[in-house]
C-alpha positions as CSV (number, residue, x, y, z in Angstrom):
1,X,0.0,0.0,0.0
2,X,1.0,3.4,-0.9
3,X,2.0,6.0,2.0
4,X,1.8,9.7,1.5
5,X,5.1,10.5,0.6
6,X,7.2,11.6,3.9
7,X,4.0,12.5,4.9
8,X,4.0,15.7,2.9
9,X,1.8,18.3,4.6
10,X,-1.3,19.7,2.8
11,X,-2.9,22.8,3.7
12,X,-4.6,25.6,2.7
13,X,-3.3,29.0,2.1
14,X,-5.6,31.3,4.4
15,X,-6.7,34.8,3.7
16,X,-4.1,35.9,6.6
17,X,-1.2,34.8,4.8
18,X,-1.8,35.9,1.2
19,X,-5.2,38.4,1.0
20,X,-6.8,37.3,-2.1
21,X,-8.2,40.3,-3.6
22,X,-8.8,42.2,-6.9
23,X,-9.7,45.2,-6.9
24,X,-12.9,45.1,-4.1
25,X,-13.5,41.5,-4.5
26,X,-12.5,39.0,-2.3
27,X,-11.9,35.0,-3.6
28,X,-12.0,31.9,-2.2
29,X,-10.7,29.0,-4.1
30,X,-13.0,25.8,-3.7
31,X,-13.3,22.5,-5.4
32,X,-17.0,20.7,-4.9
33,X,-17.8,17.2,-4.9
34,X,-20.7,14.9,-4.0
35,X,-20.4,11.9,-2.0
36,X,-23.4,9.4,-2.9
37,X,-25.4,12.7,-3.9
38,X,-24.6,14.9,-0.6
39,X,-22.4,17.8,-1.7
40,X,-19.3,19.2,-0.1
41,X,-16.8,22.3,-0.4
42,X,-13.6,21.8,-0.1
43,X,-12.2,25.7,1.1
44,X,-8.3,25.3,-0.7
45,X,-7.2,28.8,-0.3
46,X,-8.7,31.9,1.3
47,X,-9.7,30.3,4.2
48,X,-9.3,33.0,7.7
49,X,-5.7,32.4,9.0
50,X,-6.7,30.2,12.5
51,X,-3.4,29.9,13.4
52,X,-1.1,26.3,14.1
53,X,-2.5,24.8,17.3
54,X,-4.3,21.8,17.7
55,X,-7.3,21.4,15.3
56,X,-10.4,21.9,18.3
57,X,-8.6,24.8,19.3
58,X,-8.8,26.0,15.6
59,X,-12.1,25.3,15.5
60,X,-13.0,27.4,18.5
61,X,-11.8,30.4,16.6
62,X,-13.7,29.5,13.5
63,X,-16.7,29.5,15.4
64,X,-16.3,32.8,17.9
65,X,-14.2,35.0,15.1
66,X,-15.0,34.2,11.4
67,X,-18.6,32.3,11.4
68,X,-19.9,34.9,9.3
69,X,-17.1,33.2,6.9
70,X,-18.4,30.5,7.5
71,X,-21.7,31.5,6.3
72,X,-20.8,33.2,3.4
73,X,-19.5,29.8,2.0
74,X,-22.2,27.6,2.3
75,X,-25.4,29.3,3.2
76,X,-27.2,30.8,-0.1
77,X,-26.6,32.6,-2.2
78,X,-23.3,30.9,-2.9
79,X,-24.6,27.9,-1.1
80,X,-27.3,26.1,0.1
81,X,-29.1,24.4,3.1
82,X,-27.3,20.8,2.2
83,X,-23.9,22.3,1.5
84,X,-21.0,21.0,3.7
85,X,-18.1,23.0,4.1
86,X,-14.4,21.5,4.7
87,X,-11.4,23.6,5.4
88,X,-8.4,22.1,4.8
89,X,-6.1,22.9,7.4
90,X,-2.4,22.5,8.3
91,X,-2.8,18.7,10.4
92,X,-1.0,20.2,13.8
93,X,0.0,16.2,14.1
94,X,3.1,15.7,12.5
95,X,2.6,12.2,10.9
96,X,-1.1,13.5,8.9
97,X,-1.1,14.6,5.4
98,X,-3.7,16.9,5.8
99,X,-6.3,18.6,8.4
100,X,-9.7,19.8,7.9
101,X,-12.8,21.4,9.9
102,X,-15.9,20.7,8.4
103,X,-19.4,23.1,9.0
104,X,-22.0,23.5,7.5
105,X,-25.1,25.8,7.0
106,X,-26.1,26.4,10.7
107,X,-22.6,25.6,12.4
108,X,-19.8,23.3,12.6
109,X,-19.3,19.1,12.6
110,X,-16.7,17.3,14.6
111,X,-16.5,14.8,12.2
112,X,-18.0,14.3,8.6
113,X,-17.4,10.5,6.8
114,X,-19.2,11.8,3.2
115,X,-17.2,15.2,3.9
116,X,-13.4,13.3,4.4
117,X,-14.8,10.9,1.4
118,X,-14.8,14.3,-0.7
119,X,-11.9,15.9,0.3
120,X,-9.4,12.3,-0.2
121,X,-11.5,12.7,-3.8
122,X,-10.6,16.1,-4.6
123,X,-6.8,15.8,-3.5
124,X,-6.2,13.1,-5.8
125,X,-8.4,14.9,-8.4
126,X,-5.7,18.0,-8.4
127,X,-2.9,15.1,-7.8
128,X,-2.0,16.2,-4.3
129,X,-2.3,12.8,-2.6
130,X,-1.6,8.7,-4.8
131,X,-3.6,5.8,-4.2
132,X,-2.6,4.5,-1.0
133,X,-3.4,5.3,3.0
134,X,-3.9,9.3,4.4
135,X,-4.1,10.3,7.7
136,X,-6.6,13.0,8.3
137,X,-6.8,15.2,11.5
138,X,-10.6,16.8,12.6
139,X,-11.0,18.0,15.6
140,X,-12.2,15.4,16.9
141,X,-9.3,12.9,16.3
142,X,-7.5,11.6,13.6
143,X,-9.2,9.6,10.5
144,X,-7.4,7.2,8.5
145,X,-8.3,7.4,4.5
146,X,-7.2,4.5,1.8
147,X,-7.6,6.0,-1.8
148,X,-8.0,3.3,-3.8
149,X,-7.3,2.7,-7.4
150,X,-10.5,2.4,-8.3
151,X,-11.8,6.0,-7.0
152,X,-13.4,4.6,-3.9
153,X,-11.9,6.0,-0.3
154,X,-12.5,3.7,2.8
155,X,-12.3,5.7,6.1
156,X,-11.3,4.6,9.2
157,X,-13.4,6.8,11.7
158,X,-13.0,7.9,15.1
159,X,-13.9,4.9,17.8
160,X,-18.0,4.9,17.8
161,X,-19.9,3.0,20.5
162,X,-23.5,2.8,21.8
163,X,-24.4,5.5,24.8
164,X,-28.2,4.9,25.8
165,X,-30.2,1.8,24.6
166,X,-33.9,1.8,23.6
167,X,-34.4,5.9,25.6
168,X,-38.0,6.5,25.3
169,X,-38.8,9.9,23.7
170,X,-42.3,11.3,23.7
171,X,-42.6,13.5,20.6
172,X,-45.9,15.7,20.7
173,X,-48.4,14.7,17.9
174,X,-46.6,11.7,18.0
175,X,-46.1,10.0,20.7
176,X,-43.6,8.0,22.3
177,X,-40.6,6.9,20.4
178,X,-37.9,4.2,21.5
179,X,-34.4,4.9,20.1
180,X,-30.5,4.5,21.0
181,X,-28.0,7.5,21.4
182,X,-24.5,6.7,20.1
183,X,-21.6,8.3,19.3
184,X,-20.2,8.0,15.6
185,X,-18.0,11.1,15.7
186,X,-21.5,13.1,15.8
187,X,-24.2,12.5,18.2
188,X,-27.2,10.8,16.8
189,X,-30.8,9.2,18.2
190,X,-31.0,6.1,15.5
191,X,-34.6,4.8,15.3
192,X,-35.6,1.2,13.5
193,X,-39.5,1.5,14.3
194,X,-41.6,4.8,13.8
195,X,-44.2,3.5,11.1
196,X,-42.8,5.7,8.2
197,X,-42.2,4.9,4.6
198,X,-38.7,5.8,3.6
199,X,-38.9,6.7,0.3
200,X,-38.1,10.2,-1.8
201,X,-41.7,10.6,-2.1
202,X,-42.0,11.1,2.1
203,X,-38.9,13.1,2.5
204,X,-41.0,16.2,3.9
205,X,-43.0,14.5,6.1
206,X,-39.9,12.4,7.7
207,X,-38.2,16.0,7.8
208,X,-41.0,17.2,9.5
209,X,-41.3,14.2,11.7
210,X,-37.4,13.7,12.8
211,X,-37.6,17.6,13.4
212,X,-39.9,17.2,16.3
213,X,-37.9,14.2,17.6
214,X,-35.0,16.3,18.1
215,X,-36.9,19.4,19.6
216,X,-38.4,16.5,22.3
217,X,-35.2,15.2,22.7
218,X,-33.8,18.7,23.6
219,X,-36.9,19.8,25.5
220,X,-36.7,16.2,27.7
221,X,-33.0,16.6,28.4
222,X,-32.3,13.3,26.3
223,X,-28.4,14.2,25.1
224,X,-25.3,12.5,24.8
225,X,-22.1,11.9,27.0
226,X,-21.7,14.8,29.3
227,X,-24.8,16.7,28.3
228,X,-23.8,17.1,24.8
229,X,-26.8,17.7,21.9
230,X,-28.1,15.4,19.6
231,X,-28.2,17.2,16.6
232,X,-28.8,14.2,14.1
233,X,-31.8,12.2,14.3
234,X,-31.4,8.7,11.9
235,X,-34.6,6.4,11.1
236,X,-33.9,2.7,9.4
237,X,-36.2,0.9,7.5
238,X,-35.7,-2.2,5.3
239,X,-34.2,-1.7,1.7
240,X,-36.5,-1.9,-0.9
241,X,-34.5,-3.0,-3.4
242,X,-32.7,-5.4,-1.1
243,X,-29.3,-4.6,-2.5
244,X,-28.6,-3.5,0.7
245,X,-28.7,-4.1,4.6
246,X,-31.2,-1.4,5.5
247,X,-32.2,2.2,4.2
248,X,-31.9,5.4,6.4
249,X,-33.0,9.0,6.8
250,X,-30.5,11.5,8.4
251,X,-31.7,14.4,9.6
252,X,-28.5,16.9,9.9
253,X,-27.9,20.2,11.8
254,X,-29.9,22.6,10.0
255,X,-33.3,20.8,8.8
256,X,-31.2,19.1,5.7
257,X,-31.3,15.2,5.0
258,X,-28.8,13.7,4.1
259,X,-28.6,12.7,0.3
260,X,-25.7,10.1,1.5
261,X,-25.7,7.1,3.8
262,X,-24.0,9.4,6.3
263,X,-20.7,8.2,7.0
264,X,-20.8,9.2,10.8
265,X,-24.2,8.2,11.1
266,X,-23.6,4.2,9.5
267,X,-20.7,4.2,12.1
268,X,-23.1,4.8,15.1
269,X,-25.3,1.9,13.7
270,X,-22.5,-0.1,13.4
271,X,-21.9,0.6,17.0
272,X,-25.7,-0.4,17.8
273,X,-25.3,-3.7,15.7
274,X,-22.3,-4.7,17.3
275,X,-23.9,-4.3,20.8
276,X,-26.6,-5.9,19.6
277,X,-24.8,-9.1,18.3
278,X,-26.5,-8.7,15.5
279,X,-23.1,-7.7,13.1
280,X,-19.8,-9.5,14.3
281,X,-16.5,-8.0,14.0
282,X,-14.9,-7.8,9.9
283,X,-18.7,-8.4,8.5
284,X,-20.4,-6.1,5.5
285,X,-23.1,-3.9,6.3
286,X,-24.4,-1.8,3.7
287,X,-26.1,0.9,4.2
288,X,-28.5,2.8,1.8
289,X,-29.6,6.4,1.6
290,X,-33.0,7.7,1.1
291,X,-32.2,8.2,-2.4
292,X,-30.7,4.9,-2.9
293,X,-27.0,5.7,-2.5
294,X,-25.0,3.3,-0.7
295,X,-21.9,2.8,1.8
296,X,-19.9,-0.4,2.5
297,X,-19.0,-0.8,6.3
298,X,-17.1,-3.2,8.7
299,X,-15.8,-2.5,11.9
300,X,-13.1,-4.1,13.9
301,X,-13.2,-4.0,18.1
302,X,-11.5,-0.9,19.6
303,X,-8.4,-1.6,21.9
304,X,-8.5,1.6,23.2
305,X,-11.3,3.2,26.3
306,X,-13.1,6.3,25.7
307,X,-12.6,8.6,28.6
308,X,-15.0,10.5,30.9
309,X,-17.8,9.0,29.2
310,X,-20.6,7.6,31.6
311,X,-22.1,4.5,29.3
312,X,-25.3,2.6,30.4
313,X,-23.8,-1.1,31.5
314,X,-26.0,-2.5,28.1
315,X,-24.8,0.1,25.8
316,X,-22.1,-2.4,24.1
317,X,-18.4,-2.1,23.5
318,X,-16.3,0.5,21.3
319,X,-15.6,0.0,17.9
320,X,-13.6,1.7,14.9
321,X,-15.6,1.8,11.9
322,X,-14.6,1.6,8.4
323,X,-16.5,3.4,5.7
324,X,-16.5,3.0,2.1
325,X,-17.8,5.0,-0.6
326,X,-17.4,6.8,-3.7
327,X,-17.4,10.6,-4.4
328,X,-17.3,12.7,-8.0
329,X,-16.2,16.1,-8.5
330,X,-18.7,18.6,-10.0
331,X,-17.0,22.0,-10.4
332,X,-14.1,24.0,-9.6
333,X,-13.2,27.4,-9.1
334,X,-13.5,30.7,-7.1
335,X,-16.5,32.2,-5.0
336,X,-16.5,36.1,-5.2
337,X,-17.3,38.0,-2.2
338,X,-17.8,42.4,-3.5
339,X,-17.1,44.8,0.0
340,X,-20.1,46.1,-1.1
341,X,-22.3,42.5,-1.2
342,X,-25.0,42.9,1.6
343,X,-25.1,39.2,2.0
344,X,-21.3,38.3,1.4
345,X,-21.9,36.5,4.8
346,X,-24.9,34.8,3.4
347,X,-28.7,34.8,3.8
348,X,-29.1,33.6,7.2
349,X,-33.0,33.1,8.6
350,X,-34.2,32.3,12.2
351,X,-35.7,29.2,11.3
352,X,-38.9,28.8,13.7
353,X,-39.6,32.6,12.8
């Protein structure tokens, strides 16, 4: 297997470094891709200068100094609602090719498996990285990538694992609604009976209806490991093609779906399967998307313990997940950002109001 060559460093030139102007435009060089139908924008130069520390540090300053960046490169009108960002960063650990924080159109994602998928894809479309493994750092730990020679990118996640099994949640107009919480470098409720069809035809209503399971979820303090928010909300139904293990609806920060199987999202189910016995260890589970995209995954037992993190005694062991998938590139270029544009930081609405 190929290594990245002395594990050359790749990172974006920021806007601190090198102001990319002409005239009284700003640009931003991106390339976009989509990963099984779910977009993502990879930020290659222009990005605010975060400094070299550790990558949730750099994060932190994304979010309190330069969100209205943030904005400007995903929400409309340069974006949209199912945009995710990634900004390729400087890795602060020495033996990563490459680091990246990914956001998207309401705030910011410790980890993104469709979102790494793109950005292995778009460095080996501008012949930065070879076929071979890449060791991506997020803020929420370091990812390993295989390019292969195909086109298809495997990623090794963070460790996933199961936090709360079958939480009761009673969703107004609903009712009550038995899920699991897990961790699969986001937080998500995963739910395998709520009576719904999951097909593109219903995609409103289960938007609608996975909307209210997260407001409930937030109004009965139901969170994840040290109170932290479950912001995606993941129903499974049986495929109806039968070309794959089971079909899912992701509901994402923001109100979007995800078009993808949701990379973080299959790891968290891999996490409930293995507690459940019902996957064993090296085994292919593939998962489908609402539009009928798919993922291949396997996971192998984690050696290492999670920290400070208070599991029920049935929630199962750790795991590291492996996700495979396939991602194309759609366009490259510059956005354009006038002193003068009123919504150069985007079109952001209180959604509610």
């Amino acid at each position: 297997m190929l290594k990245s060559a002395s594990v050359a460093h790749i990172g974006a030139k920021t806007a601190g470094a090198s102001r990319f102007y002409h005239g009284d435009m700003k640009t931003i060089q991106i390339i976009d891709s989509h990963t099984g139908g779910e977009p993502t924008r990879l930020v290659m130069e222009g990005g605010p200068d975060l400094g070299r520390g550790p990558l949730p540090e750099r994060l932190e300053i994304l979010r309190a100094r330069h969100d209205d960046w943030r904005a400007g490169v995903v929400t409309e009108p340069r974006g949209s609602d199912v945009v995710v960002g990634a900004l390729l960063c400087e890795p602060h650990a020495n033996d990563c090719a490459a680091g990246v924080i990914f956001f998207n159109n309401v705030g910011y994602l410790g980890m993104c498996g469709h979102g790494t998928i793109g950005l292995i894809a778009s460095l080996a479309h501008l012949g930065r990285i070879a076929p071979g493994e890449h060791r991506i750092e997020t803020p929420v730990g370091i990812v390993e990538a295989v390019l292969h020679r195909d086109g298809s990118v495997s990623v090794r996640n963070v460790p996933a694992y199961r936090y709360r099994r079958a939480v009761v949640v009673d969703v107004p107009g609903h009712g009550p609604l038995v899920g699991d919480v897990a961790w699969g470098g986001n937080w998500f409720f995963l739910v395998s009976e709520h009576g719904r069809a999951l097909t593109p035809a219903h995609i409103g209503e289960l938007t609608a209806f996975t909307h209210d399971v997260r407001e409930a979820l937030v109004a009965q303090g139901i969170t994840g490991a040290q109170g932290a928010l479950i912001d995606h909300i993941e129903l499974f139904a049986q495929s109806p093609s039968g070309r794959a293990d089971s079909r899912s609806f992701v509901l994402c920060p923001g109100d979007a779906y995800d078009r993808s199987p949701c990379g973080t999202g299959t790891s968290a189910k891999l996490a409930c399967l293995a507690a459940d016995g019902k996957l064993a260890a090296g085994d292919v589970w593939r998962q489908e998307s609402i539009i009928g995209s798919a993922f291949e995954a396997s996971y192998v037992p984690c050696e290492d313990t999670i920290d400070s993190v208070d599991c029920a005694p049935d929630a199962g062991p750790t795991i590291v997940p492996t996700i495979r998938g396939r991602a194309h590139i759609m366009a490259q270029g510059q956005l354009c950002f006038e002193d003068d544009d009123p919504f150069a930081a985007g079109i952001v609405l209180s959604r509610g109001a």
